[in-house]
Every structure is written in structure tokens, then in C-alpha cells.
C-alpha positions in Angstrom: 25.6 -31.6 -60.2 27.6 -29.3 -57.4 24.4 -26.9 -58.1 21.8 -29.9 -57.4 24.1 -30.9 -54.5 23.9 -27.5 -52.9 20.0 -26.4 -53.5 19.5 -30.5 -52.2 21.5 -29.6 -48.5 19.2 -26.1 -48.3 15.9 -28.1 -48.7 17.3 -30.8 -46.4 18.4 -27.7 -43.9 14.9 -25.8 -44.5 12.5 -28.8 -43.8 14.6 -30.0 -40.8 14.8 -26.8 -39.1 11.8 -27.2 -36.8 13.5 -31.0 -36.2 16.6 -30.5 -35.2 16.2 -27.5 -32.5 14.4 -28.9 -29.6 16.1 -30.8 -26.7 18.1 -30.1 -23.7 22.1 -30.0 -24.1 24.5 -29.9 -21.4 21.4 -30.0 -19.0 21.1 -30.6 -15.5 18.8 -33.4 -13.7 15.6 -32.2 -12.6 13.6 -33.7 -9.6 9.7 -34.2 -8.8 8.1 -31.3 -8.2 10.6 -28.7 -9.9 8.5 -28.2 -13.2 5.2 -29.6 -12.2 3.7 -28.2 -15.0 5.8 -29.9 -17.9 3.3 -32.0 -20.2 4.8 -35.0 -22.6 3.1 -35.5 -25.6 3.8 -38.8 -27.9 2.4 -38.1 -31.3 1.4 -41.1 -33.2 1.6 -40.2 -37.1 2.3 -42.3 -40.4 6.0 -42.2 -40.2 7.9 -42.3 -37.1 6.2 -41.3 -33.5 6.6 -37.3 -32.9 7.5 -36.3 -29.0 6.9 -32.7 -28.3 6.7 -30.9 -24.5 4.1 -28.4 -23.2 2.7 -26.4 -20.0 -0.6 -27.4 -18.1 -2.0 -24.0 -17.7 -5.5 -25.3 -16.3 -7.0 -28.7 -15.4 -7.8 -29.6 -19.4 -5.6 -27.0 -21.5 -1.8 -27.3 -22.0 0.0 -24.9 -24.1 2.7 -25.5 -26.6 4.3 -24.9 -30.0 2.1 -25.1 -33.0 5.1 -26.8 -35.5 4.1 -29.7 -32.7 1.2 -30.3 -34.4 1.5 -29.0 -37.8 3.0 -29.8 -41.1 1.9 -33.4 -41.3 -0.9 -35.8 -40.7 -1.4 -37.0 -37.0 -3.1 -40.1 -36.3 -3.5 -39.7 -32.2 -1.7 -38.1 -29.2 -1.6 -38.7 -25.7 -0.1 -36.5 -23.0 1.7 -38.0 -20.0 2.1 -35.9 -16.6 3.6 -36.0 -13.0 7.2 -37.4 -13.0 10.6 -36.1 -13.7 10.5 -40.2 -15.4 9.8 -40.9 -18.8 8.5 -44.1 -18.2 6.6 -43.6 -14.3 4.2 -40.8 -15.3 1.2 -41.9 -13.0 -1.1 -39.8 -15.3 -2.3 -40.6 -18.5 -4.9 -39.4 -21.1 -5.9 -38.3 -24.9 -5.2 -35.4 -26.6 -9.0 -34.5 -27.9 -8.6 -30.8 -29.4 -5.7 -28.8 -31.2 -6.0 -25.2 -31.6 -3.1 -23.6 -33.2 -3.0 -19.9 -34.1 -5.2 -18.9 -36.5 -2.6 -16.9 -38.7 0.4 -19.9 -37.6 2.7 -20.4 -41.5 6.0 -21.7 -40.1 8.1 -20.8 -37.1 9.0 -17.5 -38.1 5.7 -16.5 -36.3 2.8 -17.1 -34.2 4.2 -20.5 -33.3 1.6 -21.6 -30.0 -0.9 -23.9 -29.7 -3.4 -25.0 -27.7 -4.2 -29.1 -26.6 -7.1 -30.0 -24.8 -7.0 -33.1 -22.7 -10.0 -35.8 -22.7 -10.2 -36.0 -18.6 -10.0 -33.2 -16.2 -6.6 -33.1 -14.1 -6.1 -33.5 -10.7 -3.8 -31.5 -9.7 -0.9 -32.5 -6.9 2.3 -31.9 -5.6 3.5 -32.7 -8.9 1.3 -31.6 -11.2 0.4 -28.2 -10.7 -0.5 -25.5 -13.5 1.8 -22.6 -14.7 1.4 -19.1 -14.3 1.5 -17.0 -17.1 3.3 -13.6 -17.6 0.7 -10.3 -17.6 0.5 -8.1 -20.8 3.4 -5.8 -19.4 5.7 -8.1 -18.6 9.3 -6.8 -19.8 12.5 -8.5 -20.7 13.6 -10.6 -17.7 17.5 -9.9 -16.2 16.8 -13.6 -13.9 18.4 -16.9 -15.0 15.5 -18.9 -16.5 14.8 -22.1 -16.2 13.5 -24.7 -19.6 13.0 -28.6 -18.8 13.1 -31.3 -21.6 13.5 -35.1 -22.1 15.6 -36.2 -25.0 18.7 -36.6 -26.5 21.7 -35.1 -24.7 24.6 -34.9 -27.4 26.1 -37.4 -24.6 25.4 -41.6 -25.1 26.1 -42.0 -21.2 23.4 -39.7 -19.9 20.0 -41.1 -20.1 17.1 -39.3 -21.7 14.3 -40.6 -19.6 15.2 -38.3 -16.9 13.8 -35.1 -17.2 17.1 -32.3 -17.6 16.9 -28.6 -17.5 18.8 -26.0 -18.8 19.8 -22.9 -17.4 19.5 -19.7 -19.7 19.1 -15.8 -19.6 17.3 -13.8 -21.8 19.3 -11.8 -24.2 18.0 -8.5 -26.3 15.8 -8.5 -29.8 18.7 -6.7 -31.3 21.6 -9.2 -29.8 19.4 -11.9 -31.0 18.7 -10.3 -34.2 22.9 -9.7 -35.3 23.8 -13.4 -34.3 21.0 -14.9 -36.5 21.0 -12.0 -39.6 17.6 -10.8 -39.6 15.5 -9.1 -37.2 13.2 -10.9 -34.6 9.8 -9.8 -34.1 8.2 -8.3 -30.8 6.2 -11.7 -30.3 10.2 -13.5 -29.9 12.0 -14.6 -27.1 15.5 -15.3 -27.1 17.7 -16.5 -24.9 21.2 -18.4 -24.7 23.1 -20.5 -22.0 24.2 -19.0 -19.0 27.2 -20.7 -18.4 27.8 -21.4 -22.3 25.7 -20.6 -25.2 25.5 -24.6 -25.9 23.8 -25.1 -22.9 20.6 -24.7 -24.5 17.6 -27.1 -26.1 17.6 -29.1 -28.8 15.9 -32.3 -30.7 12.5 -33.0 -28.7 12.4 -30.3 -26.7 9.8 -28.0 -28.6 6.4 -27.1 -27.0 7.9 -27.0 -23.4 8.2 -23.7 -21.6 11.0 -21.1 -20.4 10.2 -20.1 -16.9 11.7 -18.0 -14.3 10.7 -19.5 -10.6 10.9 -17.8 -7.8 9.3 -19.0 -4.3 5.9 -18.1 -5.5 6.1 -20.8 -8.2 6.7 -20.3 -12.3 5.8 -18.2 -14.3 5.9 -19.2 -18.2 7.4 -16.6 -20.3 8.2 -18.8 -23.9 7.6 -21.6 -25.7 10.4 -23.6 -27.9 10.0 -22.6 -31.4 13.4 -23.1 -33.1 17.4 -23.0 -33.4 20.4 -23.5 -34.7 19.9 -27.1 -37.5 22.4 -28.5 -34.8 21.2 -27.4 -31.8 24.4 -25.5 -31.0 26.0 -22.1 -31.7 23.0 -19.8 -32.0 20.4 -18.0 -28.8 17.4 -20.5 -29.0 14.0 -18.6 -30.2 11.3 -19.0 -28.0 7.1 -17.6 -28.7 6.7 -14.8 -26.4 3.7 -15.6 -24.5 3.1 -12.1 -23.4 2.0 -11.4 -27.0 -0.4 -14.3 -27.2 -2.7 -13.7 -23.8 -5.9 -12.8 -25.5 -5.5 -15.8 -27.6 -5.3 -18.3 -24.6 -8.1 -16.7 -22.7 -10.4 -16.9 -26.3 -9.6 -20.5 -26.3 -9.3 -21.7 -22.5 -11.0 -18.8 -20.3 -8.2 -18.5 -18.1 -7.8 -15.2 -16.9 -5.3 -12.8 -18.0 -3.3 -10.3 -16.7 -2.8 -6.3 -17.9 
């Protein structure tokens, strides 16, 4: 029975993993116009509703995590843009195409997708595309910056205001140690900056890590996984530097050396 019990609590930890390490904890309030890229997406499936983030990177494509949109049977989607409000998005549309990486398993790897919109965006002052890193880009040393809705590990603070949580980007080998096996080139970790716990969690998957400067934001990961939890562990982000010629085969947005 104890061995039942135990190989039981693994599956339950194995199949929940993707669930329960994506939304902002011990995040700060954003405003209208500070991530002007950030895409919701409500995901309409056979069970209970999905919610997963993403990053307008032109007027039709938005880039996210593929575990968004894998690993069960989707009915519909809809995306839902320009407000720091859950419920006062002013724009509105279908979700029409999916294109997740061809050689996506699980979230040990290749973990980005692709969602085209049915109507062409307009873009404002707050809805604006993100840049994305060039084929160079190195290890950032800025604090960086990754918005969320969601649950907040705190009943008082509401979580239909967008939050954002401040994190820095800490070494494949750091990142490696703390979780017991070796990241890959294509990961991006990162951890709190004031505290490791101030971090994503439940919901937040899909959305971006950015580091803004006065030219705007540029996108540097996507919200793969962490910690079943959400706390204790650096959160692992796709490392959109490795995935360029992907999302100008797909979208035809240009790309950087």
C-alpha cells in the first residue's frame, strides 16, 4: 500500500508539473501601457477552462509556451488584449491557428508556440508588439521584468489586476545544481530579485520575461515550468534566442544576427 501511495504522489507530481508553475507571487501591480504586449488567452476544453499568457510579436501572431496548447483536447480559444484588467480588455478575437514546435515532447524542451489571431490588430498605446532578442544575445546582468494574472498565494490581493514580478537571470550551471540536472542552452532561468519566491506560478505560463529599457521590451523567455508549488526553485523559462528561425518560418517577422 505505502508503495502504491508513493508511485500514486510521483504521478500526481509528474502530470501536475506544467500546472502548478505559472503565476505571479509576491508581484507588484502593473499599469496600462507597461507590458503592452501581454496577450490573455482563455482556453475552452472538456474539463475545466485553461488560462495561459503570451507576447503579440506582430498584428496576427503572439508567441507562447507550447504545454499551453498541448497535452489535451481543446475545444476553442480566444485572446483578450489592451488592459492591465481582466475583465476591461477592449480587444477581443479567436484564436484560428496553433503552431507548436515541431520536435515539442514535454517541457524539458522546445516548449514555444505560435497562435494566430482571426483579425489583424490595431495596435495603440496599449497594445504594442514586443521586440525580440537577436541570435547573439548573451545572459542579461538587468532586473527583468514577467507580468501575469492569477492567483497570488494571498486571498486579499485580487487577480484581475495584472502583477509583475521582478527577477534576474541567474547562470545554466546555478540553475542546473539547485534543480539536479543540467539545463540545456535553449533554458532561461531566473529567480526573484528581492527573494527567490518572488517569482510565477499557477496561470502564468506562455507570458514573456522582458528587460525594458526606454526603447521599449525586448522578450528574452517564455514560462515553461517550476517548482510543483511555485516556490523554492529559479523558474525555467524557453530561451527565445534559440528559437528565431522558427518564428520567422512561421510569422515572417524579421530576425536579428
Amino acid at each position: 500500500m505505502k508503495s502504491f501511495l508513493f508511485l500514486f504522489s510521483l504521478c500526481v507530481v509528474k502530470n501536475s508539473f506544467a500546472f502548478f508553475s505559472n503565476k505571479i507571487i509576491n508581484g507588484q501591480l502593473a499599469v496600462d501601457g507597461q507590458f503592452p504586449h501581454m496577450v490573455q488567452f482563455s482556453i475552452k476544453t472538456h474539463n475545466l477552462p485553461k488560462y495561459c499568457g503570451g507576447s503579440l510579436i506582430t498584428d496576427q501572431w503572439v508567441l507562447t509556451a507550447a504545454h499551453c496548447f498541448k497535452g489535451f483536447e481543446m475545444i476553442s480559444a480566444k485572446a483578450y488584449l489592451g488592459s492591465v484588467y481582466w475583465r476591461k480588455m477592449p480587444v477581443k478575437t479567436k484564436v484560428i491557428e496553433i503552431v507548436t514546435h515541431p520536435s515539442y515532447v514535454n517541457i524539458n524542451g522546445y516548449d514555444i508556440a505560435l497562435v494566430k489571431l482571426e483579425k489583424k490588430i490595431n495596435f495603440t498605446d496599449t497594445i504594442q508588439p514586443v521586440s525580440l532578442p537577436s541570435k547573439s544575445q548573451s545572459r542579461s546582468e538587468n532586473t527583468l521584468l514577467v507580468p501575469g494574472f492569477g492567483e497570488t498565494k494571498n486571498a486579499s490581493q485580487s487577480i484581475l489586476h495584472l502583477r509583475y514580478a521582478r527577477m534576474r537571470e541567474i547562470s545554466e550551471e546555478e540553475c542546473s545544481f539547485d534543480w539536479g540536472w543540467k539545463m540545456k542552452d535553449s533554458h532561461l532561468c531566473a529567480v526573484g530579485v528581492e527573494n527567490i519566491n518572488h517569482t510565477t506560478c499557477k496561470g502564468d505560463s506562455g507570458n514573456s520575461i522582458v528587460e525594458q529599457s526606454d526603447n521599449g521590451s525586448v522578450a528574452l523567455g517564455i514560462v515553461s515550468f517550476g517548482n510543483p508549488g511555485c516556490l523554492g526553485k529559479p523558474k525555467v523559462f524557453t530561451r527565445i534566442s534559440s528559437y528565431l528561425d522558427f518564428i520567422h518560418e512561421v510569422t515572417g517577422r524579421n530576425i536579428e544576427n
